[in-house]
C-alpha positions in Angstrom: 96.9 89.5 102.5 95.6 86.6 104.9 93.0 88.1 106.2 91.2 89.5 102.8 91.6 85.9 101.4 89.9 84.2 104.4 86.7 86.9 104.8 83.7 85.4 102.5 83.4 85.4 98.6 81.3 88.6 98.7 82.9 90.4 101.5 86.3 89.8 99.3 84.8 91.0 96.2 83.3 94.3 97.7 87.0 95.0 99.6 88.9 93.9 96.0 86.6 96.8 94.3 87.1 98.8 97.0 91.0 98.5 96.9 91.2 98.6 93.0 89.1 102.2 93.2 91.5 103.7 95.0 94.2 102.4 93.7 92.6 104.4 90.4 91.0 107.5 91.5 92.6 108.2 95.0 91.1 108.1 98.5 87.2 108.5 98.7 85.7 111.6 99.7 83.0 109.4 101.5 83.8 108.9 105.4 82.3 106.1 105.8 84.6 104.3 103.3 87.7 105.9 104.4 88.5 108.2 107.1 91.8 109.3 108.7 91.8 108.1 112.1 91.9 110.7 115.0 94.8 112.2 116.6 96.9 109.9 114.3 99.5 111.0 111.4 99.4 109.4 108.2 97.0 106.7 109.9 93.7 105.8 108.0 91.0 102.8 108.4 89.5 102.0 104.9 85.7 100.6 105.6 83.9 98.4 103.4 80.4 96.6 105.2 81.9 95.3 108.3 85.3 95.1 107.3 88.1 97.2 108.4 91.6 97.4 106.7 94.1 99.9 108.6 96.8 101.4 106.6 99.2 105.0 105.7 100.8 106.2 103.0 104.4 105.1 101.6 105.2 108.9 100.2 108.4 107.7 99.6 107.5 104.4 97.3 103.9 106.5 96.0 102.2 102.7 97.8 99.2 102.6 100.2 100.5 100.1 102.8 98.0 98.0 104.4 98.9 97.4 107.8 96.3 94.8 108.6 92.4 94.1 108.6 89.7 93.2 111.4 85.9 92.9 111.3 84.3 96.0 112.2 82.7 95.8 116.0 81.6 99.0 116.4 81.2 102.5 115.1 84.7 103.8 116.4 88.2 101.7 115.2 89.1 99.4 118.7 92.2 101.1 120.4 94.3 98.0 120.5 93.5 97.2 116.9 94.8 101.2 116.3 97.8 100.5 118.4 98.9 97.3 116.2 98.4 99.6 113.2 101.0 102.2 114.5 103.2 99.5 115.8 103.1 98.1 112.0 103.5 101.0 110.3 106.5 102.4 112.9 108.6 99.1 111.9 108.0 99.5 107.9 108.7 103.0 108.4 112.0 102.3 110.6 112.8 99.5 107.8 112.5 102.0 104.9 114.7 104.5 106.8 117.1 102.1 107.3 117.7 101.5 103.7 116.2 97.5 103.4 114.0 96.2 100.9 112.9 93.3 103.5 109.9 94.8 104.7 107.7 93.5 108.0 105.1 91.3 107.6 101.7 92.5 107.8 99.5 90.1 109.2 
């Protein structure tokens, strides 16, 4: 993923454990590392410092999809930055249904 590979050494390394614990254990209880966003279906922001990585599930594939990542500006996730995460996840989703392996890129 571009953008975790371009945020600073220890911003990468807090995300990485971040990613790798949930991966293992499951979403955290804790909402201020993970939260489903409002009004949304299967739509959820994971937060680490000021990072913010938007993703959903992949029931079908048992994967977390990461749609994308942005520096966190203020308490609530940006609208636009919400939008491009549905838009992302709509086109995987569409992809899947349509039988293909090719998947979008997530930028």
């Amino acid at each position: 993923m571009d953008f975790l590979t371009g945020l600073q050494k220890p911003d990468e390394k807090k995300v990485r454990r971040l990613l790798l614990r949930i991966a293992e254990y499951g979403p955290p209880r804790n909402t201020e590392k993970w939260r489903e966003l409002k009004g949304e279906v299967n739509l959820c922001e994971i937060k680490s410092h000021q990072v913010r990585l938007f993703c959903f599930f992949d029931e079908h594939r048992k994967r977390l999809i990461i749609t994308h990542g942005c520096f966190k500006q203020q308490d609530e996730a940006d609208p636009q930055e919400i939008k491009h995460a549905r838009d992302l996840r709509d086109a995987y989703l569409r992809e899947q249904r349509r039988g293909h392996d090719e998947r979008p890129r997530m930028v």
